[in-house]
C-alpha positions as CSV (number, residue, x, y, z in Angstrom):
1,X,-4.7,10.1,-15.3
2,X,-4.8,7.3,-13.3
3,X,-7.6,5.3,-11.0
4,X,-6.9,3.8,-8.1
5,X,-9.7,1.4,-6.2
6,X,-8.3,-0.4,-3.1
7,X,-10.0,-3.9,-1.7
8,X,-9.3,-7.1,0.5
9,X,-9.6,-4.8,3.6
10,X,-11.5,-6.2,6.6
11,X,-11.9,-7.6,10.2
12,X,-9.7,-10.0,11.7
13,X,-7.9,-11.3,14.4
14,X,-4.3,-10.8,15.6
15,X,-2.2,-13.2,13.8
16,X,-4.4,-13.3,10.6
17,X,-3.3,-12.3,7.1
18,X,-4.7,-10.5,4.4
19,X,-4.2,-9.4,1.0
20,X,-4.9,-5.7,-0.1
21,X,-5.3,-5.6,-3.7
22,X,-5.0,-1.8,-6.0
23,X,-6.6,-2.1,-9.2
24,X,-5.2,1.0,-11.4
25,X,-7.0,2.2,-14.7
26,X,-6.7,4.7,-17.1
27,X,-3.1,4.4,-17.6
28,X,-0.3,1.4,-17.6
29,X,0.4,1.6,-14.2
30,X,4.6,0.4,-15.0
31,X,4.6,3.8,-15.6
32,X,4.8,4.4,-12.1
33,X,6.0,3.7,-8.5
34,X,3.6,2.4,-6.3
35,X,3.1,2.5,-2.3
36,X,0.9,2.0,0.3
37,X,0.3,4.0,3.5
38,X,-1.8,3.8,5.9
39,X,-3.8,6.2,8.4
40,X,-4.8,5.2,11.8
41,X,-7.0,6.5,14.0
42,X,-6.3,9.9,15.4
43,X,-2.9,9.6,13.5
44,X,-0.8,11.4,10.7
45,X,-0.6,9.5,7.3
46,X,2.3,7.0,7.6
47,X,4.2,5.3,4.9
48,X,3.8,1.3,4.7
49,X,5.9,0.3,1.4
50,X,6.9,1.0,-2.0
51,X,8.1,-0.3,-4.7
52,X,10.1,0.5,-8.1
53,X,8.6,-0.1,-11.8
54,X,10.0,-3.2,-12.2
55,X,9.2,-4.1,-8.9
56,X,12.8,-5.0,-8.1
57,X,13.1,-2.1,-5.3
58,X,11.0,-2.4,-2.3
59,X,11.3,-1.0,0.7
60,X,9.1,-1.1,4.0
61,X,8.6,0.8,7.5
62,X,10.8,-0.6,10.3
63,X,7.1,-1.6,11.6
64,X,6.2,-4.3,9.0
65,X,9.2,-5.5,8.1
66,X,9.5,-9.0,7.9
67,X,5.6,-9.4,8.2
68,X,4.0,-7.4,5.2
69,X,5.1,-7.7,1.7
70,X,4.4,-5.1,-1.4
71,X,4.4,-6.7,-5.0
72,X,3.0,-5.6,-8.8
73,X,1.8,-7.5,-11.7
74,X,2.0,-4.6,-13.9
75,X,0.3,-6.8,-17.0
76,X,-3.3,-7.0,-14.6
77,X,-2.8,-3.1,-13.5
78,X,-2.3,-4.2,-10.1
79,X,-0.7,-3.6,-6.6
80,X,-0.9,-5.9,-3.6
81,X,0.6,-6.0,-0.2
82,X,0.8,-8.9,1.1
83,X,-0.1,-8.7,5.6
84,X,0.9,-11.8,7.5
85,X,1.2,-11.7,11.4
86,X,-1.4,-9.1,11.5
87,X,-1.1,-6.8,14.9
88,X,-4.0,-4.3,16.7
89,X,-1.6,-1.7,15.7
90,X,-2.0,-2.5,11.9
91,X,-5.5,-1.3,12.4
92,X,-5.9,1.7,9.7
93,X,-7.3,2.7,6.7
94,X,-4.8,1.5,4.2
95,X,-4.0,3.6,0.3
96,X,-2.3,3.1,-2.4
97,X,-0.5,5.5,-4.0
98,X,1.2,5.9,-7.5
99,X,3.8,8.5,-8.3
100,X,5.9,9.8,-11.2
101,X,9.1,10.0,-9.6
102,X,11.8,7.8,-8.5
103,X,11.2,5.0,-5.6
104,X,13.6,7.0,-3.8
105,X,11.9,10.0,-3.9
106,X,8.2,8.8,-2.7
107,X,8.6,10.5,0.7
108,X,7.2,9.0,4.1
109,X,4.1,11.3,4.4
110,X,3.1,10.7,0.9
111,X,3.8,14.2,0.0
112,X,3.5,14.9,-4.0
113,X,2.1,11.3,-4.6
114,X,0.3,12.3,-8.2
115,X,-2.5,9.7,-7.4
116,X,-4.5,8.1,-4.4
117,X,-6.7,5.6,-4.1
118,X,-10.0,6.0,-1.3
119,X,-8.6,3.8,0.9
120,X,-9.3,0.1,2.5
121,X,-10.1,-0.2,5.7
122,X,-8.2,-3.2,8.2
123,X,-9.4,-3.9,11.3
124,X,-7.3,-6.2,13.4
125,X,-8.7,-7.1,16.9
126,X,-6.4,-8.6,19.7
């Protein structure tokens, strides 16, 4: 019972930042983890981060480490992740994700996520 509506997406240059934004409705979204992934062109789903209820767990793919960062504010129903020292590679349509299990659990190809969002798309030209 939850709505998820990504934004912030868009074209930029290598070494640019952005900030996606996930706006969830129709339920209190501290009920659940959250995560991004992201799908490339002519690629598989991949995982990008996640993070806990409380937002004290994160975790990230080896590839943005360091460069990307996933955060909440539960009391505005939202989920951001954070891109600094954007790459071509980056380029993807990028979800968000909320699940109803542990932070742990929220595997890498997104399998059993209960909710998805229709994506953003990032465009980051070299």
């Amino acid at each position: 019972q939850v709505q998820l509506v990504e934004s912030g997406g868009g074209l930029v240059q290598a070494g640019d930042s952005l900030r996606l934004s996930c706006a969830a409705s129709g339920r209190t979204v501290s009920l659940y983890v959250m995560g991004w992934f992201r799908q490339a062109p002519g690629k598989e789903r991949e995982f990008v981060a996640k993070i806990s209820r409380s937002g004290v767990i994160t975790s990230y793919t080896n590839s943005v480490k360091g460069r990307f960062t996933i955060s909440r504010d539960n009391a505005k129903n939202t989920l951001y992740l954070q891109m600094n020292s954007l790459k071509p590679e980056d380029t993807a349509v990028y979800y968000c994700a909320a699940d109803s299990r542990t932070v742990q659990a929220m595997p890498a190809d997104g399998s059993g996520v209960d909710y998805w969002g229709k994506g953003t798309l990032v465009t980051v030209s070299s």
